[in-house]
C-alpha positions as a Markdown table, in Angstrom:
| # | Residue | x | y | z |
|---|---|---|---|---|
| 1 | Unk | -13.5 | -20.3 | -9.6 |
| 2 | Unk | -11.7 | -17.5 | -11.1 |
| 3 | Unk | -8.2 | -16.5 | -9.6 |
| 4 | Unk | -7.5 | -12.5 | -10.3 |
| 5 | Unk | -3.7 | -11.8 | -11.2 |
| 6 | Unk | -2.1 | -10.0 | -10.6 |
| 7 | Unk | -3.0 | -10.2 | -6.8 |
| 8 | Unk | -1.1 | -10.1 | -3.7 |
| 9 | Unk | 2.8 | -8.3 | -3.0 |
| 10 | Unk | 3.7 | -5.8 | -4.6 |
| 11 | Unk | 7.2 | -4.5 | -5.0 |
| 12 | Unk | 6.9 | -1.8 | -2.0 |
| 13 | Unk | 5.0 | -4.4 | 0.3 |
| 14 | Unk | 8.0 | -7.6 | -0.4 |
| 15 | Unk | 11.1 | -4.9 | -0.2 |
| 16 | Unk | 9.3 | -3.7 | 3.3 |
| 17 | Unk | 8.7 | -7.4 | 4.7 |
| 18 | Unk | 12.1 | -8.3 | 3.3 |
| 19 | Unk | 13.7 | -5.2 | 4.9 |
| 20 | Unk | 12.7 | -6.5 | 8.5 |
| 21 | Unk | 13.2 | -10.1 | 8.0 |
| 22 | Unk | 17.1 | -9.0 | 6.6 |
| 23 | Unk | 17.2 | -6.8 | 10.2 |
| 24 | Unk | 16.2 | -9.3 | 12.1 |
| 25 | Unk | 18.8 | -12.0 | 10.4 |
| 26 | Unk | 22.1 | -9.2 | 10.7 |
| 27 | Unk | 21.3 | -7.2 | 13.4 |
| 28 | Unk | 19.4 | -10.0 | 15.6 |
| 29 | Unk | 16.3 | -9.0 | 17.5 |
| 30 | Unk | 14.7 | -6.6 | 18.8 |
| 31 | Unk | 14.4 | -4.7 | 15.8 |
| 32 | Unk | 11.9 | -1.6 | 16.2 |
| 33 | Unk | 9.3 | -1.0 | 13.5 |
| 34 | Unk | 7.0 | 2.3 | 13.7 |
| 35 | Unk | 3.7 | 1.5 | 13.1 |
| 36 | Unk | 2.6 | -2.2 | 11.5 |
| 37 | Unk | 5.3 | -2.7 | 8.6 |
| 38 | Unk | 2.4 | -3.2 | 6.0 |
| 39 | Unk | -1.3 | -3.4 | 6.8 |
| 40 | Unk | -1.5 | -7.4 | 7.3 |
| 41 | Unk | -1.8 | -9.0 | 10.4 |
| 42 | Unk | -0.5 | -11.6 | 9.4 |
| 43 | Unk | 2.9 | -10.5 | 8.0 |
| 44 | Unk | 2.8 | -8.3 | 11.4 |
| 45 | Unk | 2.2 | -11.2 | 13.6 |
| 46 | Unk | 4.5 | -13.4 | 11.8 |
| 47 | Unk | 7.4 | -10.7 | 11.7 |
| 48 | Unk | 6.9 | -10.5 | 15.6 |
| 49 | Unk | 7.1 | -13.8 | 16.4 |
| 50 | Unk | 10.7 | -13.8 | 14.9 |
| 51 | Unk | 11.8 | -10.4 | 17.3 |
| 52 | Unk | 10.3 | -7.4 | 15.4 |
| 53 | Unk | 8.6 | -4.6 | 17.8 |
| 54 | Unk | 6.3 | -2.9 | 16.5 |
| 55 | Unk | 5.5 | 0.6 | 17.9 |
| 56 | Unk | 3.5 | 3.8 | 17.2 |
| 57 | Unk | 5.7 | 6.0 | 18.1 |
| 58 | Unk | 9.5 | 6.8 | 17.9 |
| 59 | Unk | 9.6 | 7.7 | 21.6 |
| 60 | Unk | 8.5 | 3.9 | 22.6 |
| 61 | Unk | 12.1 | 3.1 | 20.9 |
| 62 | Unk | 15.2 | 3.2 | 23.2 |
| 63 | Unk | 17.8 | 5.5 | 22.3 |
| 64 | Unk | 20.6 | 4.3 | 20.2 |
| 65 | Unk | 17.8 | 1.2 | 18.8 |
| 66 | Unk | 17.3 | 0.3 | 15.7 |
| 67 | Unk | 14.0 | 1.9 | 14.5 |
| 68 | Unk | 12.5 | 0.5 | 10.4 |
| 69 | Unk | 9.9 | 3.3 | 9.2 |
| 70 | Unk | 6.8 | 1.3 | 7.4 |
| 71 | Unk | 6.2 | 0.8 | 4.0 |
| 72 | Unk | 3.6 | 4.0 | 4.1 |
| 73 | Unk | 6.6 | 6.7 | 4.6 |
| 74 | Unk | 6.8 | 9.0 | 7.6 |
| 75 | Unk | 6.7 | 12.8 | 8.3 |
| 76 | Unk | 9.9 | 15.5 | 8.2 |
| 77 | Unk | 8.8 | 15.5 | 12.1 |
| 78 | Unk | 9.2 | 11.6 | 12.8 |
| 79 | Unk | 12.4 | 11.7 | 10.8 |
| 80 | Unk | 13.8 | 14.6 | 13.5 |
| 81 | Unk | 12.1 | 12.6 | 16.6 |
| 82 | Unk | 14.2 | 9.7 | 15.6 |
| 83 | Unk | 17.0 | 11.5 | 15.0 |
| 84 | Unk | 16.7 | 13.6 | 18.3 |
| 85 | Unk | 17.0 | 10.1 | 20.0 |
| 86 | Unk | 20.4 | 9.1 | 18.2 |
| 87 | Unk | 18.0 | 5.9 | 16.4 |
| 88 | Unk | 19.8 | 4.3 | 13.9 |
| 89 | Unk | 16.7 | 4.5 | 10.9 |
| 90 | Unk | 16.1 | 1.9 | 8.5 |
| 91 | Unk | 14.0 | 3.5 | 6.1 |
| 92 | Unk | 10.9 | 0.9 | 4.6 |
| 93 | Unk | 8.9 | 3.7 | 2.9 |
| 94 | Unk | 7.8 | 2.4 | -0.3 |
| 95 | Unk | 9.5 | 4.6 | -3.4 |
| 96 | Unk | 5.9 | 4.9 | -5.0 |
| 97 | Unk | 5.0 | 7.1 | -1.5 |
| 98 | Unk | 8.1 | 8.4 | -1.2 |
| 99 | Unk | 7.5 | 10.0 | -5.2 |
| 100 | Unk | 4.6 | 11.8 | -3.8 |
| 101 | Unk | 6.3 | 13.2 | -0.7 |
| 102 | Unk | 8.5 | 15.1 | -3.1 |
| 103 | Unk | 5.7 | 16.2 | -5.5 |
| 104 | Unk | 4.5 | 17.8 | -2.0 |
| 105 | Unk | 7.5 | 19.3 | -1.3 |
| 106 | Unk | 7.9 | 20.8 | -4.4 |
| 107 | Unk | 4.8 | 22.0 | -5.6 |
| 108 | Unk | 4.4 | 23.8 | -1.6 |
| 109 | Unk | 8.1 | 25.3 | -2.7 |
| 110 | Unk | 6.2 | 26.6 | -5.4 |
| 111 | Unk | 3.6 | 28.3 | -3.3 |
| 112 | Unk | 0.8 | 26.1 | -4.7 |
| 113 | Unk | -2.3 | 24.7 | -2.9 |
| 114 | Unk | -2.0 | 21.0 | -2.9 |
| 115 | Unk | -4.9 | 19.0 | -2.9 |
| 116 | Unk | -4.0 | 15.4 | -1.4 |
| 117 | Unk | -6.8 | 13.4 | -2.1 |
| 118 | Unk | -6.8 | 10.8 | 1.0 |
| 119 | Unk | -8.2 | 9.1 | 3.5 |
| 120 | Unk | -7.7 | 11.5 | 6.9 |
| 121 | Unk | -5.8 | 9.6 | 9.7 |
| 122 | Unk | -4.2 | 7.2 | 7.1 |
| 123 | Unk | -0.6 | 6.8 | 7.6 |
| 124 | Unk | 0.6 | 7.5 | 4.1 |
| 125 | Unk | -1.3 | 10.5 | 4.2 |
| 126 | Unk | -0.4 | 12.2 | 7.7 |
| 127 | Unk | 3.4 | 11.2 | 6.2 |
| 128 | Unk | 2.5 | 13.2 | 2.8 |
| 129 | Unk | 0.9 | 16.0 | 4.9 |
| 130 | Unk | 3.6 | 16.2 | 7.1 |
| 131 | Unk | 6.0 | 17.2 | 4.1 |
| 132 | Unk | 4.4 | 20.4 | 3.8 |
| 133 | Unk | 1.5 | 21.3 | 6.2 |
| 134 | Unk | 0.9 | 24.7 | 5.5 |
| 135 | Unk | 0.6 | 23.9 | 1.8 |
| 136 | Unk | -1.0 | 20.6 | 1.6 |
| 137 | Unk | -5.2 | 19.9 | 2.4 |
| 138 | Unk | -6.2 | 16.5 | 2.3 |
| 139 | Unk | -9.6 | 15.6 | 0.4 |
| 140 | Unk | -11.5 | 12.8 | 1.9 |
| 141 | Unk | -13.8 | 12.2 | -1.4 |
| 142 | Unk | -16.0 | 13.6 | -3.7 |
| 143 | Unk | -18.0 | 15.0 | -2.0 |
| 144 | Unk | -15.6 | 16.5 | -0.1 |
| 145 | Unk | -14.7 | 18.9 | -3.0 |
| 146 | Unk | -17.6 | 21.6 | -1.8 |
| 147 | Unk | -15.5 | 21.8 | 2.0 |
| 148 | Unk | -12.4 | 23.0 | -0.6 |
| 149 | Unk | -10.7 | 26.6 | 0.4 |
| 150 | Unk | -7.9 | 27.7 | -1.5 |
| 151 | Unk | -6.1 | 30.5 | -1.7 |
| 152 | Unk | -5.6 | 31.2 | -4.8 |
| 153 | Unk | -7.6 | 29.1 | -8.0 |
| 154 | Unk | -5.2 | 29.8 | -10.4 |
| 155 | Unk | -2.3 | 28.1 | -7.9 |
| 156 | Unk | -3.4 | 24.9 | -6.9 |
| 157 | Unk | -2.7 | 21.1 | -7.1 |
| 158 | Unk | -3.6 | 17.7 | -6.8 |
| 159 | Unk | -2.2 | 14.4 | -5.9 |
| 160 | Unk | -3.0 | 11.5 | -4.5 |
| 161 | Unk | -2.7 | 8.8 | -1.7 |
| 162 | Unk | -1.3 | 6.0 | -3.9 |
| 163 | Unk | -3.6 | 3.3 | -2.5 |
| 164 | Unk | -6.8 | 4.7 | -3.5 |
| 165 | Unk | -9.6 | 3.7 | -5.9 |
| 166 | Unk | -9.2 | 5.2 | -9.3 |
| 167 | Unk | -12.5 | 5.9 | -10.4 |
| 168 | Unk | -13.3 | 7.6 | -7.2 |
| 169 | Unk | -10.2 | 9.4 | -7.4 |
| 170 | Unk | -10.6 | 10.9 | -11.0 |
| 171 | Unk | -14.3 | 11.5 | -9.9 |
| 172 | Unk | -12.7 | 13.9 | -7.6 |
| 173 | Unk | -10.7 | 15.4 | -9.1 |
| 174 | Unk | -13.7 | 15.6 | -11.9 |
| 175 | Unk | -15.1 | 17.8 | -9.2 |
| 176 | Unk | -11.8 | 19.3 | -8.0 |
| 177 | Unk | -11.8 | 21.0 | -11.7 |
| 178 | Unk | -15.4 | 22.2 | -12.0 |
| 179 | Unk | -14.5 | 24.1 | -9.0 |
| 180 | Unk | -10.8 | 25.4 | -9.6 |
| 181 | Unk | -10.6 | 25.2 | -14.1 |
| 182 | Unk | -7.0 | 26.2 | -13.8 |
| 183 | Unk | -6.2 | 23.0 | -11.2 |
| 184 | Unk | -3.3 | 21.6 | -12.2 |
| 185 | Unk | -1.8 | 17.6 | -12.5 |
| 186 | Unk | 1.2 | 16.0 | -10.9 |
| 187 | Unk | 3.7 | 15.2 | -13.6 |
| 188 | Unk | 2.7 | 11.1 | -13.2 |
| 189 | Unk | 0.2 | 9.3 | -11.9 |
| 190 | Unk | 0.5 | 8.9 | -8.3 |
| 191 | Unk | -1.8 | 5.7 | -7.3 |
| 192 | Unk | 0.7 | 3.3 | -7.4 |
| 193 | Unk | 0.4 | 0.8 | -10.0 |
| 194 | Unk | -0.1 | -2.8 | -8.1 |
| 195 | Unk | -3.1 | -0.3 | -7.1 |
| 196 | Unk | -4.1 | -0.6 | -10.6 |
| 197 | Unk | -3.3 | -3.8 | -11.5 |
| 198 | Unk | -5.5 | -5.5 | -8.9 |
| 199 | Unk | -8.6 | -3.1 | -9.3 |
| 200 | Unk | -8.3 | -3.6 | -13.5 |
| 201 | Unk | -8.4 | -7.6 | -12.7 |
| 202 | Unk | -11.0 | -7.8 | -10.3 |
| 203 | Unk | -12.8 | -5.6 | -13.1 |
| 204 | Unk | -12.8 | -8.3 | -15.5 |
| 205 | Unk | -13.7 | -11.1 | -12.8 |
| 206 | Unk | -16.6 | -9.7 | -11.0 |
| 207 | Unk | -19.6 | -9.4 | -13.5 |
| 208 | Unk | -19.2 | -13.4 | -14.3 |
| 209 | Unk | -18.8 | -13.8 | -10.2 |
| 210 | Unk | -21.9 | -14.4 | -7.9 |
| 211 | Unk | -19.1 | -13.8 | -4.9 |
| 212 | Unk | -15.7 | -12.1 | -4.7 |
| 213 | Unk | -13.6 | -13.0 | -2.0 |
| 214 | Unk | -10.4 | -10.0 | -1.2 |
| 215 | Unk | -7.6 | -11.6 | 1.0 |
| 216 | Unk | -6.5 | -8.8 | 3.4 |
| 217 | Unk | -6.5 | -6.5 | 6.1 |
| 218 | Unk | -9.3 | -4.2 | 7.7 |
| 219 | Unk | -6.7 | -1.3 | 7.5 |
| 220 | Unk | -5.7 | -2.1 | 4.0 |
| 221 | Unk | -6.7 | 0.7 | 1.8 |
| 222 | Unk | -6.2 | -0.9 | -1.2 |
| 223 | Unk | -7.9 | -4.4 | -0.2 |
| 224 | Unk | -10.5 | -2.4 | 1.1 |
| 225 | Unk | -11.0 | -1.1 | -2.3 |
| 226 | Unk | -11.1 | -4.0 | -4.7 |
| 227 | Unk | -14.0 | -5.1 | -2.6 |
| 228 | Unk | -15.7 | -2.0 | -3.8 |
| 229 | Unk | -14.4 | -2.1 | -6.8 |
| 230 | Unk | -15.8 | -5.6 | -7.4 |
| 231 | Unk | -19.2 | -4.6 | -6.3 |
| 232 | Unk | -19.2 | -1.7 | -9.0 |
| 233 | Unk | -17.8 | -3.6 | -11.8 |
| 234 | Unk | -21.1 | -6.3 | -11.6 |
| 235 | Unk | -20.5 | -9.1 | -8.4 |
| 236 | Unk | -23.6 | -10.0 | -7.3 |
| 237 | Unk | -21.9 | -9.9 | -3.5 |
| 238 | Unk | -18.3 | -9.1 | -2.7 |
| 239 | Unk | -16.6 | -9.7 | 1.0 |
| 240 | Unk | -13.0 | -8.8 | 2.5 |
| 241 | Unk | -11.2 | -12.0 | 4.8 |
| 242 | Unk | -8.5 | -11.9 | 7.0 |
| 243 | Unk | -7.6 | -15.6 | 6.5 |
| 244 | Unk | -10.0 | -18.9 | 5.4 |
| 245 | Unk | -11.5 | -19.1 | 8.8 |
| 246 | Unk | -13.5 | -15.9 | 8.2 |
| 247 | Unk | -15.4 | -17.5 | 5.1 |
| 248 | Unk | -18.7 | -17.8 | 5.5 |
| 249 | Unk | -20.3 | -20.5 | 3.7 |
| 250 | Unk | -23.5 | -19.3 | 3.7 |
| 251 | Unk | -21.9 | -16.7 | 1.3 |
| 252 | Unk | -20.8 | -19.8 | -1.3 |
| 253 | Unk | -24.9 | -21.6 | -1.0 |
| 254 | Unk | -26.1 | -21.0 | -4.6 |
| 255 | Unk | -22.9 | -19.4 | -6.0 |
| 256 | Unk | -22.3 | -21.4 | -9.4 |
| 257 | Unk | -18.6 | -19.0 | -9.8 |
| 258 | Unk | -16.6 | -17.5 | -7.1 |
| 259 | Unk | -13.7 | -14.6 | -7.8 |
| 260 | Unk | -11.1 | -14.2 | -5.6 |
| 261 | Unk | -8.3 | -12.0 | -5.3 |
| 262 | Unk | -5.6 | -10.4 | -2.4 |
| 263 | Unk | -4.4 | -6.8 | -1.5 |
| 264 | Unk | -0.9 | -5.5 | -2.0 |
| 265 | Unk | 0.4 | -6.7 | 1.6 |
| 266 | Unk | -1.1 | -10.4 | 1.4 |
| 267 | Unk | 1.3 | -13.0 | 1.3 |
| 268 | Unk | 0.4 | -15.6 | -1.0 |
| 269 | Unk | 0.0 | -18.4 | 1.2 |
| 270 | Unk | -3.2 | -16.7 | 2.7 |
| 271 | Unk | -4.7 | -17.0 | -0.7 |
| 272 | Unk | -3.6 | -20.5 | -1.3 |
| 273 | Unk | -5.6 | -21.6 | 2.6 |
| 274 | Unk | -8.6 | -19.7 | 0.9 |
| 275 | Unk | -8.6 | -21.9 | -2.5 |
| 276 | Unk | -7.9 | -25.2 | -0.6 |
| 277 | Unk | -11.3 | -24.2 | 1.8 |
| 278 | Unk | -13.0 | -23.5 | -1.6 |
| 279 | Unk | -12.2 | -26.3 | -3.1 |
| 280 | Unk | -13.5 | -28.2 | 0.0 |
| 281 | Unk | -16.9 | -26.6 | -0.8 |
| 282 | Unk | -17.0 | -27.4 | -4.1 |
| 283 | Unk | -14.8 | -25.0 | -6.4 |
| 284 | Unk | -11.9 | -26.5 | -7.2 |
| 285 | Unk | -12.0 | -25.6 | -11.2 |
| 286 | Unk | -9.5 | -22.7 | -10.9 |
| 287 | Unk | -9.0 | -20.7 | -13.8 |
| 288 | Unk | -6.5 | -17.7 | -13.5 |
| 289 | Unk | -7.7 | -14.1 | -15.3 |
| 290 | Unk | -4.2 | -12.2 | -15.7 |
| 291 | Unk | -4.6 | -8.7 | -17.1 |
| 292 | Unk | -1.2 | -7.7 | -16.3 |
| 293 | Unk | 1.9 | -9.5 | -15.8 |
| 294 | Unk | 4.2 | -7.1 | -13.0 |
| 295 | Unk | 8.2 | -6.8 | -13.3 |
| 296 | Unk | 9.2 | -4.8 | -11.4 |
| 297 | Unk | 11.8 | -4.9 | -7.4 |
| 298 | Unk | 12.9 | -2.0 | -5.4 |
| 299 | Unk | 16.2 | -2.6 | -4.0 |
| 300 | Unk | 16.7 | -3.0 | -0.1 |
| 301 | Unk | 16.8 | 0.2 | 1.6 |
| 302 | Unk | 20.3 | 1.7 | 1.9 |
| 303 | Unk | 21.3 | 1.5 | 4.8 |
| 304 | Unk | 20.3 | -2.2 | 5.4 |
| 305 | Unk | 22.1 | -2.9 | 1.8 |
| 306 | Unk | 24.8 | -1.2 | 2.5 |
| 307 | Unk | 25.5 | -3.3 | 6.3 |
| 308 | Unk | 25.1 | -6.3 | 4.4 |
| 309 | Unk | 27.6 | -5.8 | 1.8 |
| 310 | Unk | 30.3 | -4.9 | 4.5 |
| 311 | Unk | 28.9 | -8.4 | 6.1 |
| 312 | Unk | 29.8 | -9.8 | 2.8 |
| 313 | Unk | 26.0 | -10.6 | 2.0 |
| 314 | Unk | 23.5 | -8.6 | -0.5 |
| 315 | Unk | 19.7 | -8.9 | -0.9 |
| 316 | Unk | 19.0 | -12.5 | -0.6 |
| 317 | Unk | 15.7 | -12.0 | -3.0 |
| 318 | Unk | 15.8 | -14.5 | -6.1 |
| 319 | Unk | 16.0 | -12.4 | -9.4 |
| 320 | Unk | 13.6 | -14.0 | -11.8 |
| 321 | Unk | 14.6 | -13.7 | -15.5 |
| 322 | Unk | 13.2 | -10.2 | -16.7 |
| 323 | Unk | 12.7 | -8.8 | -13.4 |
| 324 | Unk | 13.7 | -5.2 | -13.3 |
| 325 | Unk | 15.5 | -4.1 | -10.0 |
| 326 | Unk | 15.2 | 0.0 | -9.3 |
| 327 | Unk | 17.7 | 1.5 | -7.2 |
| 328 | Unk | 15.7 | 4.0 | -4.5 |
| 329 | Unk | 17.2 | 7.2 | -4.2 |
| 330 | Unk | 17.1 | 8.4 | -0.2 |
| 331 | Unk | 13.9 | 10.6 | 0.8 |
């Protein structure tokens, strides 16, 4: 069996998760959370259990409440809602979304045409959107491109949902470009890099795999996408699972290797259920492919850090030696 790393939480997904479970511990329950905090049910059940209500929108929140915006950032327009309600906000939004909310502000301050390459009804993207909706058209996928009116061609821009495959993505904007010469970059790349780290590993796993297993959500964009991405890069069959119960194991009957691997929002003990119900069928021989070893923590959001330190606490997260913390700058 090969294990791809680097798999599972990334630094947006544990500062989220840690975000409510600190909430929860200072402020005690209920603690409002709009939308699911990440896209695993799991960490969503597992967070309500312990007093976190989840909610869609802010106007499900009593005044006054405590309201934690999801890892996937939130609209100008949720911001004022909340604040038209006196909610005290705890803002989760992962810095890597909140980077392209401000490459959307500014290039719309500019007067460009941006190009948000997206999934439509995703809430990263309706957050993005949001930021400048006069300005900002989201493009579902290549094909797409042809449905593309701007304008002006010599003012327009792309970015990206940060969750998204990258070879579709740069096939779009391949496209984007054939149709607008003069379209322009965002300064960095947006899809975030945990993104990249997990597609580039399951790369390099699936052509010696006969099946690759993803740990993770339905609604996980980026689980979603290593099972695709597995497929294209040579596994003879590729499947997503919420937990070990959903293994088939008709999918394991004449597999000689399996891969497996976990999205961005999967807690690693959802992985380790999978490789124990492996092992029961025969694949115990794990060997790890690492293509990337990831360093990097967001702090706590503010406003959460800064309650705690009047409490006399700080972030209770273990720093590992080399581990790089980044101080997030407000929205």
């Amino acid at each position: 069996m090969l294990l791809a790393a680097p798999r599972g939480y990334c630094a947006g997904v544990d500062r989220a998760v840690v975000a409510v479970e600190q909430a929860l511990e200072h402020y005690g329950a209920p603690v409002y959370v709009r939308k699911e905090i990440v896209h695993n049910r799991h960490v969503v059940d597992t967070l309500a259990a312990r007093g976190a209500v989840f909610v869609e929108e802010t106007d499900e929140v009593p005044e006054g409440a405590r309201v934690v915006f999801s890892a996937h950032g939130v609209s100008p327009a949720v911001r004022a809602a909340a604040q038209a309600r006196d909610l005290r906000t705890i803002d989760a939004t992962c810095p890597l979304v909140t980077k392209v909310h401000k490459e959307a502000v500014r290039f719309a301050r500019a007067d460009l045409d941006v190009l948000l390459i997206g999934h439509p009804g995703h809430e990263e993207v309706e957050g993005t959107q949001g930021e400048a909706p006069d300005h900002v058209q989201v493009v579902a996928s290549p094909d797409a491109v042809a449905d593309v009116v701007v304008r002006d061609e010599s003012k327009v821009v792309w970015i990206s949902q940060t969750t998204l495959s990258v070879d579709e993505t740069m096939e779009t904007v391949r496209r984007l470009r054939e149709r607008f010469p003069l379209l322009q970059d965002p300064p960095s790349d947006d899809i975030c890099y945990a993104t990249q780290n997990r597609q580039v590993a399951v790369k390099k796993l699936a052509p010696d795999c006969d099946v690759v297993i993803t740990v993770g959500s339905a609604n996980s964009s980026n689980s979603v996408r290593l099972v695709e991405v597995a497929l294209e890069a040579g596994a003879r069959a590729s499947y997503r699972v919420d937990a070990a119960s959903q293994v088939d194991p008709a999918w394991l009957v004449g597999a000689r290797t399996v891969g497996v691997t976990s999205g961005a929002s999967v807690p690693e003990v959802l992985v380790d259920e999978v490789l124990a119900l492996l092992a029961a069928h025969g694949f115990g021989d794990v060997e790890e492919v690492r293509t990337a070893t990831e360093d990097l923590m967001f702090s706590l959001p503010r406003e959460l850090r800064a309650d705690l330190r009047a409490a006399g606490g700080d972030d209770p997260r273990p720093r590992p030696e080399g581990r790089r913390e980044i101080p997030v700058a407000p929205a």
